[in-house]
C-alpha positions in Angstrom: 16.7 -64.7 37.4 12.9 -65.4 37.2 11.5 -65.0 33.8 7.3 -64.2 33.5 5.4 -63.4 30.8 2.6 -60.5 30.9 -1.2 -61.3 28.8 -3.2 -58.8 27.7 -6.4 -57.4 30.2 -8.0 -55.1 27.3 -9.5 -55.3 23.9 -8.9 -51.6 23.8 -5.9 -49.3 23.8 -5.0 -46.2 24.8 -2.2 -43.6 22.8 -0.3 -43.4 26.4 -1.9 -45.6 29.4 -0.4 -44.3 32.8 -0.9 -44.3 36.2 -2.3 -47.6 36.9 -3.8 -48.0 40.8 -6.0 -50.0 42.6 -9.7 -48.7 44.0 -10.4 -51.0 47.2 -13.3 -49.4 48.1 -14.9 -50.3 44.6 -13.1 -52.9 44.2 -11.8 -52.0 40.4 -8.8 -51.2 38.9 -7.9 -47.7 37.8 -5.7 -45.7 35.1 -5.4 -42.9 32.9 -5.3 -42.2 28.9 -3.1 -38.9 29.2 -3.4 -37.1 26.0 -7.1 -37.8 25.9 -7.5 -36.4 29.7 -9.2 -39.9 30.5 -9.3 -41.3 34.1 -10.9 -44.7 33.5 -11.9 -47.7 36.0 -12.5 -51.7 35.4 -13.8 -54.5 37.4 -11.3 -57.8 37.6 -12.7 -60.5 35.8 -11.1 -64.3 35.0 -11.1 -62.8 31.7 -9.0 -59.9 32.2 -10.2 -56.3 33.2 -14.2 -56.0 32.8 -15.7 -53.3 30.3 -13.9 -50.4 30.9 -15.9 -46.8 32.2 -15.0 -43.1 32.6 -14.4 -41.8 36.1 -13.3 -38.1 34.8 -12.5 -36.7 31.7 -10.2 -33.3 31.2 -9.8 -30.9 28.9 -6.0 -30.8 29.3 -3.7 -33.7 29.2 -4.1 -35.7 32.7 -0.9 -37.3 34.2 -2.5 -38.7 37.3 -5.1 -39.2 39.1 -4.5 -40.0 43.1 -7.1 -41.2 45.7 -8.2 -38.9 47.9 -9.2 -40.4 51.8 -13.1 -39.1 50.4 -14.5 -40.2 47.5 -13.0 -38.1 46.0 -10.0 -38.0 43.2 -6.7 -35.3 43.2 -5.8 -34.8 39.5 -3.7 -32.1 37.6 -5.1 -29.0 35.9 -3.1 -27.3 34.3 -0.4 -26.1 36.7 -2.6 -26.6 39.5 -3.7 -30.0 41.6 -7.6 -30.2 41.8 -10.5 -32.9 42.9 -12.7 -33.4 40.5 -15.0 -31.7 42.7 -13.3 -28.1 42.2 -10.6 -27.8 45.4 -7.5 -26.2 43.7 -3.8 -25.8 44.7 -1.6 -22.9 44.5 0.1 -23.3 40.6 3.3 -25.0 40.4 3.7 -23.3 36.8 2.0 -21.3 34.4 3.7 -22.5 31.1 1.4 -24.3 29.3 4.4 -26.1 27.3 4.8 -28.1 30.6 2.6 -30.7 32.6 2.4 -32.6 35.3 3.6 -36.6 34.9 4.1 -38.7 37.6 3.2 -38.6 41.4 2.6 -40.5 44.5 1.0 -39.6 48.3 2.9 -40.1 51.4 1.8 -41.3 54.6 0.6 -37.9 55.7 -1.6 -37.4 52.7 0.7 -35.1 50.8 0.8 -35.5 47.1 4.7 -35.8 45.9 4.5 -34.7 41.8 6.8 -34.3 38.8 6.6 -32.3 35.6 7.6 -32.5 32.1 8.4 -30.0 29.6 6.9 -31.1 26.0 9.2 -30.5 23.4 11.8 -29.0 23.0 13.5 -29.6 26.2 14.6 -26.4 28.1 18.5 -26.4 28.5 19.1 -26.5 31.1 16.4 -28.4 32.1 14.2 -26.9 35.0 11.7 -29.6 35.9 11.2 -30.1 39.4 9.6 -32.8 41.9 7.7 -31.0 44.2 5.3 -31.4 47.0 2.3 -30.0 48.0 1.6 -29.5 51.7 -1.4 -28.6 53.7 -1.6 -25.1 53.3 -2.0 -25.4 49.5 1.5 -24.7 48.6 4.6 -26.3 47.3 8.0 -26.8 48.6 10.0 -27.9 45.9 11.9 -32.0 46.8 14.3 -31.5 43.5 15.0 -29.0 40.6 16.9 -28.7 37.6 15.4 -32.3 36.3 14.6 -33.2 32.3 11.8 -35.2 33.5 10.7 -35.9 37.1 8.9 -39.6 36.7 8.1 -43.0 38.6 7.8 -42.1 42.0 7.8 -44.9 44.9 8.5 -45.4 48.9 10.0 -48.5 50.7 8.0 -50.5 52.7 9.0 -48.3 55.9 8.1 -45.1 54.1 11.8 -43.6 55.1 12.9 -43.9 51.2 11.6 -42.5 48.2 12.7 -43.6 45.0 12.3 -41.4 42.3 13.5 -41.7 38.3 15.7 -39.2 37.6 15.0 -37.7 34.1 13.8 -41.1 31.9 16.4 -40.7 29.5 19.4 -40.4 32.3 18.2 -44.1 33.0 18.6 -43.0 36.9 16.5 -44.6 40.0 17.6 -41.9 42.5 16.4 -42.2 46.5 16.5 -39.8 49.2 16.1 -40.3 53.4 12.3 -39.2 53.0 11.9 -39.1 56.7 14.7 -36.6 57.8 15.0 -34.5 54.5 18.5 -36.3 53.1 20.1 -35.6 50.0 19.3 -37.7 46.9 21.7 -40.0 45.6 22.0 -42.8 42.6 20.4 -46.0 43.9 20.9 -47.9 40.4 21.2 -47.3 36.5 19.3 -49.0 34.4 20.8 -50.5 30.7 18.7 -51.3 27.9 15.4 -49.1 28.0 14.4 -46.3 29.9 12.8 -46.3 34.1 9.3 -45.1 34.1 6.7 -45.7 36.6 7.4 -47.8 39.5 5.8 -50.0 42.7 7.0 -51.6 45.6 6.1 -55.3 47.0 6.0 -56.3 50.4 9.5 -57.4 50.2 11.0 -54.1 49.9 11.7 -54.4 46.0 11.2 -52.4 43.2 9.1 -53.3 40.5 10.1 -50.8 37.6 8.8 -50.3 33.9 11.3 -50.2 31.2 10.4 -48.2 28.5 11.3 -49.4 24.5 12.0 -52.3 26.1 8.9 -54.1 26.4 9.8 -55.0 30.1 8.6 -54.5 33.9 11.7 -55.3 35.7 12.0 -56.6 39.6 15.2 -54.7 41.0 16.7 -54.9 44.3 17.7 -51.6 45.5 21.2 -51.8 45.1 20.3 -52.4 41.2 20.6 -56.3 41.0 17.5 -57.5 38.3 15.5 -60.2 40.2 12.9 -60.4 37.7 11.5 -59.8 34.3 8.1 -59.9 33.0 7.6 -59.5 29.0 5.0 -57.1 27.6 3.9 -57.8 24.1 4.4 -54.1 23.7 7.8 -52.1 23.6 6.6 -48.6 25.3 5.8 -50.3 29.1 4.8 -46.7 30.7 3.9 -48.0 34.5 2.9 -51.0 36.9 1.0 -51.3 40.0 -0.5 -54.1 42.6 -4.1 -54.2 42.0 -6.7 -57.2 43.1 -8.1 -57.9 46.8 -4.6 -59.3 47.9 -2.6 -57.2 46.0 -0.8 -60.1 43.9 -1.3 -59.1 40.3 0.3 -56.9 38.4 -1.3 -54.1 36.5 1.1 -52.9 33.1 0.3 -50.1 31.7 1.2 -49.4 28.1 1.6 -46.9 25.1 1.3 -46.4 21.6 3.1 -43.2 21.3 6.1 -42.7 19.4 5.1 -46.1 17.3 5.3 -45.6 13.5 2.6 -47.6 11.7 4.8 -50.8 10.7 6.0 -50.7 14.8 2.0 -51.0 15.5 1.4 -53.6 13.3 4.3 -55.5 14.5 3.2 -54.8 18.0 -0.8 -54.8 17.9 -0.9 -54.7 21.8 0.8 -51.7 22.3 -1.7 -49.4 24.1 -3.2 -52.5 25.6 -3.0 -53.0 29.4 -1.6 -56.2 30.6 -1.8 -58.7 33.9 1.1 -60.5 35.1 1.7 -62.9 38.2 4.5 -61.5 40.1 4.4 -64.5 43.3 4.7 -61.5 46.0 1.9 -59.2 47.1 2.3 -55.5 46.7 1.7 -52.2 49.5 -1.3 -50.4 49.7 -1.0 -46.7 48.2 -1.5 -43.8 50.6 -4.4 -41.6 49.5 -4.0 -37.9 49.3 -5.2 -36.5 52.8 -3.8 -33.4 53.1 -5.5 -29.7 52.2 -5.7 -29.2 48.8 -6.0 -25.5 48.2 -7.5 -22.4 48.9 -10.9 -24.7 47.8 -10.7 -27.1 50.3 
């Protein structure tokens, strides 16, 4: 097993760093700060990330942000998807105790997202992973979820992976293409799945919450890889650079107490690692977005 160690790309930190991408046009790497409603972009530098600057900021908590095939962004609002310049979806939901969290776009443009309900949990649980398609509505992928999460495709596009519910420690994965059932792919031990990439090997790079790991799985579960975070909470991970060949960690400060913080001063922080294989492009968000669009 191949062993790496992560280093730190930011003098700041966020509470709870998410959704890390990578903006080719501008040739910067992107994230968000969810509880403050921050989408926030860098240049790459020798260094590390360059001096951070605010693409959007929300007034409600912001679990995404997705390229759009403009210039423009798809975020959350709400119960609703939006660009930032005012297209709306149809609402998923209308509770305000619930958000959206992860999501991803597949090769048709169509944004794939989950939600979260903040505590306490519903029982049973209702969260769903749904999509919207191009007339501005949803069709809902799963239902009955804790907590829809890290969302990624194989290289062919015919899978999607998706983590089933954090704490079930599940990496489930459905026939994308022709609408098949989901099924276990792998379980994860020690820590918790949260976001996820693919490289251009087919293999799943996957962040392991409270375990201060990103983890290279094959699909059938076997750990290729580990990189080490100086930071317990590892939230996500992307592919970001002109090739694609560095890895973007994104991490979190939330549910630290103070002595856990000052025994792990980079949690927050985002980090770089080497992972020797290249990553896959993201699709961007291409289809309708609403009644606005």
């Amino acid at each position: 097993m191949e062993l790496l160690r992560a280093v730190r790309a930011t003098e700041s930190v966020r509470h709870l760093a998410e959704g890390p991408g990578w903006d080719a046009e501008r040739q910067c790497a992107t994230w968000v700060d969810i509880e403050s409603g921050t989408l926030w972009r860098a240049q790459l530098s020798d260094q590390g990330l360059g001096p951070p600057e605010i693409v959007h900021r929300s007034d409600l908590p912001l679990g995404f942000a997705i390229q759009g095939r403009g210039a423009d962004w798809i975020i959350p609002h709400g119960g609703t998807l939006t660009t930032i310049g005012g297209s709306v979806s149809s609402p998923l939901f209308s509770d305000p105790c619930r958000r959206f969290n992860d999501a991803i776009a597949d090769a048709a443009g169509r944004v794939i997202a989950g939600t979260l309900h903040r505590d306490p949990v519903p029982d049973p649980p209702n969260e769903v992973l749904a999509r919207l398609e191009p007339d501005g509505n949803w069709s809902v992928l799963r239902a009955g979820l804790t907590l829809a999460n890290g969302l990624s495709f194989s290289q062919d596009g015919a899978t999607l992976f998706h983590v089933d519910g954090t704490m079930s420690r599940v990496v489930a994965s459905s026939d994308y293409k022709n609408n098949g059932p989901w099924s276990t792919a792998f379980a994860v031990d020690n820590g918790y799945p949260d976001g996820m990439c693919a490289d251009a090997d087919g293999l799943l790079w996957v962040a392991i919450w409270g375990a201060g790991e990103v983890r290279r799985y094959d699909p059938d579960g076997t750990i290729l890889t580990r990189v080490q975070i100086p930071a317990p909470n590892v939230s996500s991970v992307a592919f970001v650079g002109a090739m694609l060949d560095t890895l973007l960690i994104t991490t979190a400060r939330q549910d630290l107490d103070h002595t856990e913080l000052a025994r792990w001063p980079d949690s927050g922080a985002l980090s770089f690692a080497d992972p020797n294989v290249a990553g896959v492009p993201q699709h961007r968000a291409g289809a309708r977005t609403g009644r606005g669009s």
